[in-house]
Biopython code that builds the backbone (N, CA, C, O; Angstrom):
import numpy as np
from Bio.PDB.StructureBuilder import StructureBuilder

atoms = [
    (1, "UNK", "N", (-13.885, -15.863, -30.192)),
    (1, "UNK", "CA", (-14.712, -14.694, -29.969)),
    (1, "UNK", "C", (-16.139, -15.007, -30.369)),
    (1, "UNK", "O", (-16.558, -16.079, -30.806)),
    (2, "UNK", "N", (-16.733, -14.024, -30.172)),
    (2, "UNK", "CA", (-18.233, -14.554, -30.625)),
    (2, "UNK", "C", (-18.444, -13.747, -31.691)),
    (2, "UNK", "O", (-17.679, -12.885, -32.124)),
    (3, "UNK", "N", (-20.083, -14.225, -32.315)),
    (3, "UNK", "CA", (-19.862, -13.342, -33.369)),
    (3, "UNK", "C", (-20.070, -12.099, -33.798)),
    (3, "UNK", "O", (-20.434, -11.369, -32.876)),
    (4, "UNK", "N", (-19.959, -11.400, -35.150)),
    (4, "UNK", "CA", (-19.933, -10.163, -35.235)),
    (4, "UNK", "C", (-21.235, -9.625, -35.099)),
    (4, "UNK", "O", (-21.148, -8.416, -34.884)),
    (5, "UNK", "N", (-22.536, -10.066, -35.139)),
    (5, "UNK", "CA", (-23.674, -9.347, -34.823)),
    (5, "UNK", "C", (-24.063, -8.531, -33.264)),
    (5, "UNK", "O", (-24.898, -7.641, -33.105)),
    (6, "UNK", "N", (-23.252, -9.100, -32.318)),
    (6, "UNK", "CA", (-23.267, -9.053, -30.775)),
    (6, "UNK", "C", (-23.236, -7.376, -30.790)),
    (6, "UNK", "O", (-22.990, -6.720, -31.802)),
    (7, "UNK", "N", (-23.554, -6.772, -29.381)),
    (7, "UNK", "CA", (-23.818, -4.687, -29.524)),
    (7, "UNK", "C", (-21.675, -5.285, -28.654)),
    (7, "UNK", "O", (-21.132, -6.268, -28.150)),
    (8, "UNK", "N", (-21.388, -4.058, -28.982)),
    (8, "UNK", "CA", (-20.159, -3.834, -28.431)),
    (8, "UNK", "C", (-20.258, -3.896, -26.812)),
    (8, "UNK", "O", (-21.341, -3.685, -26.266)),
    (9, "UNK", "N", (-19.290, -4.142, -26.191)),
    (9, "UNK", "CA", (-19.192, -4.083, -24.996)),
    (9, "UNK", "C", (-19.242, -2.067, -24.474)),
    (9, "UNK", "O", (-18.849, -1.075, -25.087)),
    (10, "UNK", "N", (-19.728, -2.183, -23.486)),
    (10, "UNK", "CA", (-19.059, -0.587, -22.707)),
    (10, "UNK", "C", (-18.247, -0.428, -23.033)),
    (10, "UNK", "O", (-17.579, -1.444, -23.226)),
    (11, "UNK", "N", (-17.693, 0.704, -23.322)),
    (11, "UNK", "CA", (-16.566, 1.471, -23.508)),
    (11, "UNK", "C", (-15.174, 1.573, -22.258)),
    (11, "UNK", "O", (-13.950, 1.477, -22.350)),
    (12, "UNK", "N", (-16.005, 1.781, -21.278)),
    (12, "UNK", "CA", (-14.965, 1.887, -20.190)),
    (12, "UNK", "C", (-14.459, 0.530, -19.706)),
    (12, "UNK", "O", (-13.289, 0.322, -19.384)),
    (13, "UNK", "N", (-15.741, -0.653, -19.675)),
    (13, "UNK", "CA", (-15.125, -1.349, -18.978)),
    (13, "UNK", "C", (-14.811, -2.646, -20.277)),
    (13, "UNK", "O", (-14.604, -3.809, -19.931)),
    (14, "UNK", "N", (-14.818, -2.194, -21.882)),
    (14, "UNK", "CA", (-13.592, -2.902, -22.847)),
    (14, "UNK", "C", (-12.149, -2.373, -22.615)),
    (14, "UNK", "O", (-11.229, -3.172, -22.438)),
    (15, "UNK", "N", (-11.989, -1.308, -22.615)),
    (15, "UNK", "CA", (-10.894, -0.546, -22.273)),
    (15, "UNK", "C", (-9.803, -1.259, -20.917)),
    (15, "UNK", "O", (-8.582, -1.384, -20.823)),
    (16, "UNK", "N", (-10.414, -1.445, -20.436)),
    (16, "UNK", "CA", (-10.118, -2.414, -18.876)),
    (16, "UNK", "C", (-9.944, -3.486, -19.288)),
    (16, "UNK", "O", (-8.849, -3.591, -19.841)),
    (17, "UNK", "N", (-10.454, -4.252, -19.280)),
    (17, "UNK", "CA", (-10.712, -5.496, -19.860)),
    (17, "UNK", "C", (-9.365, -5.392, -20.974)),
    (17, "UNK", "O", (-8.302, -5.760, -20.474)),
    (18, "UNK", "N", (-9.304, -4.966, -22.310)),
    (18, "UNK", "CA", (-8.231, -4.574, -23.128)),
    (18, "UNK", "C", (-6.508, -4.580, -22.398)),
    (18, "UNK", "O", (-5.442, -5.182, -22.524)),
    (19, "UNK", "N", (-7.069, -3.578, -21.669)),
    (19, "UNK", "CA", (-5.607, -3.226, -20.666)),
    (19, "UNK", "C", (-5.015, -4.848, -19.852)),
    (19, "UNK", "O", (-3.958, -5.131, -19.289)),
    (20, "UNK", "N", (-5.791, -5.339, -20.026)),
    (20, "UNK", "CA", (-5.431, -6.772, -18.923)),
    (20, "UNK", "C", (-5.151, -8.038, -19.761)),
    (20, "UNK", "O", (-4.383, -8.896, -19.326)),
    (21, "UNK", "N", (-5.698, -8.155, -20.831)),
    (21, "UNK", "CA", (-5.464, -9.143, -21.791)),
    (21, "UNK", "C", (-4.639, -8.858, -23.015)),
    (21, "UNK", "O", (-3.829, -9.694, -23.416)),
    (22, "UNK", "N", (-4.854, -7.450, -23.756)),
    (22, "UNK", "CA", (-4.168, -7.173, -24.790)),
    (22, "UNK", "C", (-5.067, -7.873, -25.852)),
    (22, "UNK", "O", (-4.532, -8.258, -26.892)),
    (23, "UNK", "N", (-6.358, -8.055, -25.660)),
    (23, "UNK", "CA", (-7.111, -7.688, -26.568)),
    (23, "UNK", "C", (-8.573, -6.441, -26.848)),
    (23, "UNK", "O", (-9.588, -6.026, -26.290)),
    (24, "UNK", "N", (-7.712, -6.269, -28.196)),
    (24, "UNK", "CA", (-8.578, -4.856, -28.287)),
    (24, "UNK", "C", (-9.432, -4.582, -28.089)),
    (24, "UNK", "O", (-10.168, -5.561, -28.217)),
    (25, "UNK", "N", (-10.369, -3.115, -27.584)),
    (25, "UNK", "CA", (-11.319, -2.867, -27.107)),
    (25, "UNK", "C", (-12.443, -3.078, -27.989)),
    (25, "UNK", "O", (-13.577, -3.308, -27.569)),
    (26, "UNK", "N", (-12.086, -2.988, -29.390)),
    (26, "UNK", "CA", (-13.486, -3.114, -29.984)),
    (26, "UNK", "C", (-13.662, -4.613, -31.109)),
    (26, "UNK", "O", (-14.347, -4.939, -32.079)),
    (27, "UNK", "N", (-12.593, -5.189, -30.266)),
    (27, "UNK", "CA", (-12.727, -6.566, -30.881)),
    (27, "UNK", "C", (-13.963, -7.347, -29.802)),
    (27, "UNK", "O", (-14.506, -8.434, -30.000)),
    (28, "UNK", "N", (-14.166, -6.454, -28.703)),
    (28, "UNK", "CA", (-15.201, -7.132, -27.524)),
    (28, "UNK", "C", (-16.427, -7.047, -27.663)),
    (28, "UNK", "O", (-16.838, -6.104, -28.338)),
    (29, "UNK", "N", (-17.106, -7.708, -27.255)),
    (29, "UNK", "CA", (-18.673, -7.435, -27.070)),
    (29, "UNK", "C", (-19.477, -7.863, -26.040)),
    (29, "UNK", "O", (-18.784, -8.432, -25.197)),
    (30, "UNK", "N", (-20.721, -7.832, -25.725)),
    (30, "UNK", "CA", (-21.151, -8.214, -24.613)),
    (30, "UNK", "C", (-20.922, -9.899, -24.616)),
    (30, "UNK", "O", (-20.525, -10.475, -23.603)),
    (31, "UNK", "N", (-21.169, -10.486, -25.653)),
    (31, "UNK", "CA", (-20.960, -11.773, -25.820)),
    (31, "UNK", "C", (-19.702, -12.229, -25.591)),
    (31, "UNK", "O", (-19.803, -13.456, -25.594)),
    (32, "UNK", "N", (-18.474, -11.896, -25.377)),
    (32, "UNK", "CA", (-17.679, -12.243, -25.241)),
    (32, "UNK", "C", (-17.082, -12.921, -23.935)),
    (32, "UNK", "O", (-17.141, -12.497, -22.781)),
    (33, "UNK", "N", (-16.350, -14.367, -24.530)),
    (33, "UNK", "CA", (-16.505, -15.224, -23.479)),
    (33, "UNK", "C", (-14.963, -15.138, -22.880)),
    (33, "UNK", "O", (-14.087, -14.944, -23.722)),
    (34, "UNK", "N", (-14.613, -15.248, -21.688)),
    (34, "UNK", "CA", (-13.513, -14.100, -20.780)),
    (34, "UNK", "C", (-12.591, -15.853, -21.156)),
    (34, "UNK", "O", (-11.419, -15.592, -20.883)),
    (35, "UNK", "N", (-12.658, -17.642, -21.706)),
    (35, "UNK", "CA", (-12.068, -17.914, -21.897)),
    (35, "UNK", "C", (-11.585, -18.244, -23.207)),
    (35, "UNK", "O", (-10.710, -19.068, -23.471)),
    (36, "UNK", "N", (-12.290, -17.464, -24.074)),
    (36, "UNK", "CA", (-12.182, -17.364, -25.694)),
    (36, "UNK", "C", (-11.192, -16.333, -25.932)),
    (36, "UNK", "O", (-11.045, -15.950, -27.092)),
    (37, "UNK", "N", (-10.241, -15.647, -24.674)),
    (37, "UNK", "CA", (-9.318, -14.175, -25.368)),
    (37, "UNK", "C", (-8.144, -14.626, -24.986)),
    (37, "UNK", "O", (-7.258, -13.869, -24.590)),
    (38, "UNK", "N", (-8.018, -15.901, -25.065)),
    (38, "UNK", "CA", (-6.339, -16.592, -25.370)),
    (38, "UNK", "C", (-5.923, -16.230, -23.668)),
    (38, "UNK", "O", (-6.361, -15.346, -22.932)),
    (39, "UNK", "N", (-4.794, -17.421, -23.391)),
    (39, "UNK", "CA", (-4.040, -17.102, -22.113)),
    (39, "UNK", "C", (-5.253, -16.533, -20.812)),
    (39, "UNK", "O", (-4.902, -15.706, -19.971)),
    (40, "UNK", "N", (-6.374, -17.000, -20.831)),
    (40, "UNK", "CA", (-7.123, -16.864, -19.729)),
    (40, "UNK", "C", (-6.915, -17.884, -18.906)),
    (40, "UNK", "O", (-6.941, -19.050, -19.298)),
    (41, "UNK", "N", (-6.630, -17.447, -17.373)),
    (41, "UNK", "CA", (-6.584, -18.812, -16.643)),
    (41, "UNK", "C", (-6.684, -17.795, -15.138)),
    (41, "UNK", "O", (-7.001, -16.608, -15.212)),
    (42, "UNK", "N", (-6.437, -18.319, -14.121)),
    (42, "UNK", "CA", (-7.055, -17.995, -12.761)),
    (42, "UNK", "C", (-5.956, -16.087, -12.461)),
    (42, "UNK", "O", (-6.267, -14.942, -12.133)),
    (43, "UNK", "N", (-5.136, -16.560, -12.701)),
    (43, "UNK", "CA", (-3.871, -15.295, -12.542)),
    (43, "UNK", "C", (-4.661, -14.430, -13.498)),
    (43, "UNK", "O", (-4.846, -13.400, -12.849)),
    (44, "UNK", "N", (-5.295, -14.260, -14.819)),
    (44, "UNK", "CA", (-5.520, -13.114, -15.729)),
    (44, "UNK", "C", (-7.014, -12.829, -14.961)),
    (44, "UNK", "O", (-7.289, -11.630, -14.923)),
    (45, "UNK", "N", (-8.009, -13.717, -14.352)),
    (45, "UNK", "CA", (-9.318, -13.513, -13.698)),
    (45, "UNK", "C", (-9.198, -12.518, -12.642)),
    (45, "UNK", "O", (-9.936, -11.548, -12.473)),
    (46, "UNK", "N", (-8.181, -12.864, -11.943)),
    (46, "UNK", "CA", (-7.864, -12.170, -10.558)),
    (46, "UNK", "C", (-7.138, -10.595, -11.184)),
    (46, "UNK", "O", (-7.253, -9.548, -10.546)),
    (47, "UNK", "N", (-6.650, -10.654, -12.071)),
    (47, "UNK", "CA", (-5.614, -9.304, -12.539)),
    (47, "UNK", "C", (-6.857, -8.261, -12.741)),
    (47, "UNK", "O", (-6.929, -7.126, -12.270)),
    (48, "UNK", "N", (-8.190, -9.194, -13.878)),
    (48, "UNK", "CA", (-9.040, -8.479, -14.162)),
    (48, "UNK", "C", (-9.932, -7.967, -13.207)),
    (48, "UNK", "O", (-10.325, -6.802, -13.269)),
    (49, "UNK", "N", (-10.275, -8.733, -12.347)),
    (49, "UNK", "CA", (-10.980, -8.283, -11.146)),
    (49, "UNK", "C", (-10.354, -7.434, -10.381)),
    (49, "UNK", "O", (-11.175, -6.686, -9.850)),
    (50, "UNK", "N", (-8.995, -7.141, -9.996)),
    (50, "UNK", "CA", (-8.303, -5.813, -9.466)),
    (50, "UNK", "C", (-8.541, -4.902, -10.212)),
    (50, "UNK", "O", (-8.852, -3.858, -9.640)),
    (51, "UNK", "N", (-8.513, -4.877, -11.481)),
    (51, "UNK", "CA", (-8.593, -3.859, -12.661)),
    (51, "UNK", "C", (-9.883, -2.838, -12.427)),
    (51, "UNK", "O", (-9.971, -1.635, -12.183)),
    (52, "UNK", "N", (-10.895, -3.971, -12.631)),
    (52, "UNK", "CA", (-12.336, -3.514, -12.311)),
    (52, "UNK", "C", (-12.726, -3.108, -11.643)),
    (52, "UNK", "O", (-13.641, -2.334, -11.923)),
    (53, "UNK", "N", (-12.249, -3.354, -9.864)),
    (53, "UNK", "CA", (-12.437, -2.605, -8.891)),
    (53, "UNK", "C", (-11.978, -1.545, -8.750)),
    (53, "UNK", "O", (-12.750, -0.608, -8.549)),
    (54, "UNK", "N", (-10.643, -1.331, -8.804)),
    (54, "UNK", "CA", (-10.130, -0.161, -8.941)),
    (54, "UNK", "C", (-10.378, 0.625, -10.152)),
    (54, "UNK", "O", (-9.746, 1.644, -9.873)),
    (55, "UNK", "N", (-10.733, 0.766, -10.971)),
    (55, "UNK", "CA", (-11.591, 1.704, -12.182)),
    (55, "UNK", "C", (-12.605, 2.229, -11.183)),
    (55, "UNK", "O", (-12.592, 3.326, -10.623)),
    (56, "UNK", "N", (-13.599, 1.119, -11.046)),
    (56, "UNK", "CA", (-15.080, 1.358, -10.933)),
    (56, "UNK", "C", (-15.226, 1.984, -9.018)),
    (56, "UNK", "O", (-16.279, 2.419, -8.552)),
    (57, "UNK", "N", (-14.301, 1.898, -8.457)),
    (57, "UNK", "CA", (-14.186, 2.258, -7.402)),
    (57, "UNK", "C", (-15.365, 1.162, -6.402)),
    (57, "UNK", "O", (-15.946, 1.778, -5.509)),
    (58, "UNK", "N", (-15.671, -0.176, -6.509)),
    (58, "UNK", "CA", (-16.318, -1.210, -6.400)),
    (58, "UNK", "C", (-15.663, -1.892, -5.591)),
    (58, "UNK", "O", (-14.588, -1.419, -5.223)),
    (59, "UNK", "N", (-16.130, -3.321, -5.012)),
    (59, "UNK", "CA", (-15.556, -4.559, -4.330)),
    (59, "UNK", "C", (-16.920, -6.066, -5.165)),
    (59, "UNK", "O", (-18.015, -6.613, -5.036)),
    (60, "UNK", "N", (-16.285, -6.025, -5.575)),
    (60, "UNK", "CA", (-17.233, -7.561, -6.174)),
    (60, "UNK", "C", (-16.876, -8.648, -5.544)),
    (60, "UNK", "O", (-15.745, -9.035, -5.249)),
    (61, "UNK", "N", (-18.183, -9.255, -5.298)),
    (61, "UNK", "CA", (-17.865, -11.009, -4.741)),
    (61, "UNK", "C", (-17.252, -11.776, -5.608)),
    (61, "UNK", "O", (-17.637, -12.015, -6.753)),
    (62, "UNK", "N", (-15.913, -12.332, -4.875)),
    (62, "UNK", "CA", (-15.330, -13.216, -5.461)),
    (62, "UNK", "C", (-16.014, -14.780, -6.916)),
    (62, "UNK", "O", (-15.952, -15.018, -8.122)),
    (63, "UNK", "N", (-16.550, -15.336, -5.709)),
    (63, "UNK", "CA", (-17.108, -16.457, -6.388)),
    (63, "UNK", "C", (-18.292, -16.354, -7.131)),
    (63, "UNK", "O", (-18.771, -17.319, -7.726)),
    (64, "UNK", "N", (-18.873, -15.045, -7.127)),
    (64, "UNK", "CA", (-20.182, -14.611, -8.478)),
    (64, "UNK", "C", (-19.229, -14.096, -9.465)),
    (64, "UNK", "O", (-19.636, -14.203, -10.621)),
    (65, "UNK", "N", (-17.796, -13.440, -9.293)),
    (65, "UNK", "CA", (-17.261, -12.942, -10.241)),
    (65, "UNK", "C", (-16.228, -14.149, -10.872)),
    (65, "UNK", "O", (-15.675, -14.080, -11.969)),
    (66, "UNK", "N", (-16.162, -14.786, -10.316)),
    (66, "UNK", "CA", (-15.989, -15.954, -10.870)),
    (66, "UNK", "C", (-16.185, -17.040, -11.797)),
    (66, "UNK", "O", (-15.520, -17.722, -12.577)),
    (67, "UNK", "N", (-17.793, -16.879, -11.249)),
    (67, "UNK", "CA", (-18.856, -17.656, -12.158)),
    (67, "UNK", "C", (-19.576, -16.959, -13.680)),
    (67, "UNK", "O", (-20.285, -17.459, -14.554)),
    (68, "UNK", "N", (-18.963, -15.489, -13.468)),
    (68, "UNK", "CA", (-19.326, -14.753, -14.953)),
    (68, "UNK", "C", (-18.526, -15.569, -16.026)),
    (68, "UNK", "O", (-17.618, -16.377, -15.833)),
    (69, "UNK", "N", (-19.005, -15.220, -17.027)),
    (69, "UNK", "CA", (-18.574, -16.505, -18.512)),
    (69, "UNK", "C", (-18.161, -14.951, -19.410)),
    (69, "UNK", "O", (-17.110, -14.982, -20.051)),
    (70, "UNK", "N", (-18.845, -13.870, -19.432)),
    (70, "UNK", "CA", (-18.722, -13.378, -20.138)),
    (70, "UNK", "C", (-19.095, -11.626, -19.909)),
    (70, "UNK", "O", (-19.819, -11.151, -19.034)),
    (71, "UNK", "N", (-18.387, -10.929, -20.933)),
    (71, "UNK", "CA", (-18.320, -9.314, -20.815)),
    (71, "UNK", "C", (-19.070, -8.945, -19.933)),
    (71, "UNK", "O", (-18.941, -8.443, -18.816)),
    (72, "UNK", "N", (-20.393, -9.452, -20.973)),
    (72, "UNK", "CA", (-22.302, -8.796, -20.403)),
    (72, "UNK", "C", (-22.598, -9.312, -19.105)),
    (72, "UNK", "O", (-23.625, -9.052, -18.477)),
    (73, "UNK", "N", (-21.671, -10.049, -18.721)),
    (73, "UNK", "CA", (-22.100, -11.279, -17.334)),
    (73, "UNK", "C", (-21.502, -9.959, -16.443)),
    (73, "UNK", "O", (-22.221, -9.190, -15.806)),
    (74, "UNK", "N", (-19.921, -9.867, -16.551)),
    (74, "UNK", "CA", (-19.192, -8.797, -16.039)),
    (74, "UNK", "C", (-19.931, -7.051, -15.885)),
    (74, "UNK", "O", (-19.787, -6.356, -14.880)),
    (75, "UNK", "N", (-20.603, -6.686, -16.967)),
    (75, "UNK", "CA", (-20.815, -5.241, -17.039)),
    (75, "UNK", "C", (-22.831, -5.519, -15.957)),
    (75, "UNK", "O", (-23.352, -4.526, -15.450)),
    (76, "UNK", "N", (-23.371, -6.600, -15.883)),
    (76, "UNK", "CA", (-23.988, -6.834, -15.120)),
    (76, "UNK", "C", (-23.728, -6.660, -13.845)),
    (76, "UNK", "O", (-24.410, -5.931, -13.125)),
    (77, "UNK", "N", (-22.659, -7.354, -13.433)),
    (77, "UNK", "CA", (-22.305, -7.443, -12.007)),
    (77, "UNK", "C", (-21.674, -5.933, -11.387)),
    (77, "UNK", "O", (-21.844, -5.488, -10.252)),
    (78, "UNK", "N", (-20.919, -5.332, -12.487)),
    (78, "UNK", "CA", (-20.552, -4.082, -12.068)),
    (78, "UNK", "C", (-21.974, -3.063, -12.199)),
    (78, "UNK", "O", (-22.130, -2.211, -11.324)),
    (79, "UNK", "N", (-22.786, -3.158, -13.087)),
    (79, "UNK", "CA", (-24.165, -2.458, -12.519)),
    (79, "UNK", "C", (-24.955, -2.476, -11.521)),
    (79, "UNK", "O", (-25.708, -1.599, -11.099)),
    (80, "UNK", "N", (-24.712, -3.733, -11.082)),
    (80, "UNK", "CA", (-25.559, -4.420, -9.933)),
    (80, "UNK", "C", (-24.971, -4.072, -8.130)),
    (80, "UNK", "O", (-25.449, -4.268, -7.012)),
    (81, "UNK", "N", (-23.703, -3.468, -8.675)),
    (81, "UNK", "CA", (-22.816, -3.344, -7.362)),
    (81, "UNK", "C", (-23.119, -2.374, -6.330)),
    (81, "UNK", "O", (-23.235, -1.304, -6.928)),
    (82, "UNK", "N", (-23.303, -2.193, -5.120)),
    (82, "UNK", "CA", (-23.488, -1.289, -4.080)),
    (82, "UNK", "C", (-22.250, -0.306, -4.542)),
    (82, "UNK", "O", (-21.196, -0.692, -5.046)),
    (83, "UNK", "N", (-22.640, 1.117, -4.242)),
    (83, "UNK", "CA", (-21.776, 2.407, -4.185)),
    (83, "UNK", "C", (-20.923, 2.408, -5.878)),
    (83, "UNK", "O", (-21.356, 2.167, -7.004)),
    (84, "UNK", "N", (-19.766, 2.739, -5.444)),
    (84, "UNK", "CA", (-18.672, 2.759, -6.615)),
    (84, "UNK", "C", (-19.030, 3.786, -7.566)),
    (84, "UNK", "O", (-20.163, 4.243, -7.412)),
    (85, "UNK", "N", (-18.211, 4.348, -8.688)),
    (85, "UNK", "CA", (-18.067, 4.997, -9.695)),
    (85, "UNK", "C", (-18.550, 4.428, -10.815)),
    (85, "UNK", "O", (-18.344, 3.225, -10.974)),
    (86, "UNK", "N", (-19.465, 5.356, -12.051)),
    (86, "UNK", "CA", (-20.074, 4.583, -12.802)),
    (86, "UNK", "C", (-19.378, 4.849, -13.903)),
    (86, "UNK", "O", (-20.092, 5.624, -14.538)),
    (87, "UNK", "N", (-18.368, 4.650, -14.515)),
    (87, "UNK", "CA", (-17.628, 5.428, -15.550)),
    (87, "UNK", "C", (-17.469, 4.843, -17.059)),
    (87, "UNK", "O", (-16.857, 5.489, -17.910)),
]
sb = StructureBuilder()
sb.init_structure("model")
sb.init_model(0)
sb.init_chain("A")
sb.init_seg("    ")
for serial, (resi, resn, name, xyz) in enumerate(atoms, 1):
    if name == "N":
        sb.init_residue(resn, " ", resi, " ")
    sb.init_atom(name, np.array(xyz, "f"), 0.0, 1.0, " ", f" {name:<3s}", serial, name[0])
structure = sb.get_structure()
């Protein structure tokens, strides 16, 4: 994980994130790196990216969502997204 000075991640989309890995929501932060939360590999990327879309009511590009390393990389790309739910 990274360290404890980092601002917490969003609320909605730790919660998500949480739901898909089984790590806790406020163990996250923006710094947090998506292969530092144990058992990350291509199957938990893809689970999370269904997750996210369907929350956020979104479609993200594959291979930019891909290339995110981390939370803040993630809560970027879902800000950055045409239409969808901001929740």
């Amino acid at each position: 994980m990274s360290d404890h000075t980092a601002a917490p991640a969003p609320t909605a989309l730790a919660e998500v994130i949480s739901r898909v890995t089984d790590v806790p929501a406020g163990q996250l932060t923006g710094d947090t790196r998506f292969d530092a939360l144990g058992h990350w590999n291509s199957f938990a990327a893809l689970r999370l990216l269904t997750a996210v879309e369907e929350h956020y009511g979104i479609k993200l590009d594959l291979r930019t969502y891909l290339g995110t390393e981390t939370v803040g990389g993630l809560a970027g790309l879902i800000g950055a997204a045409p239409g969808g739910q901001r929740r």
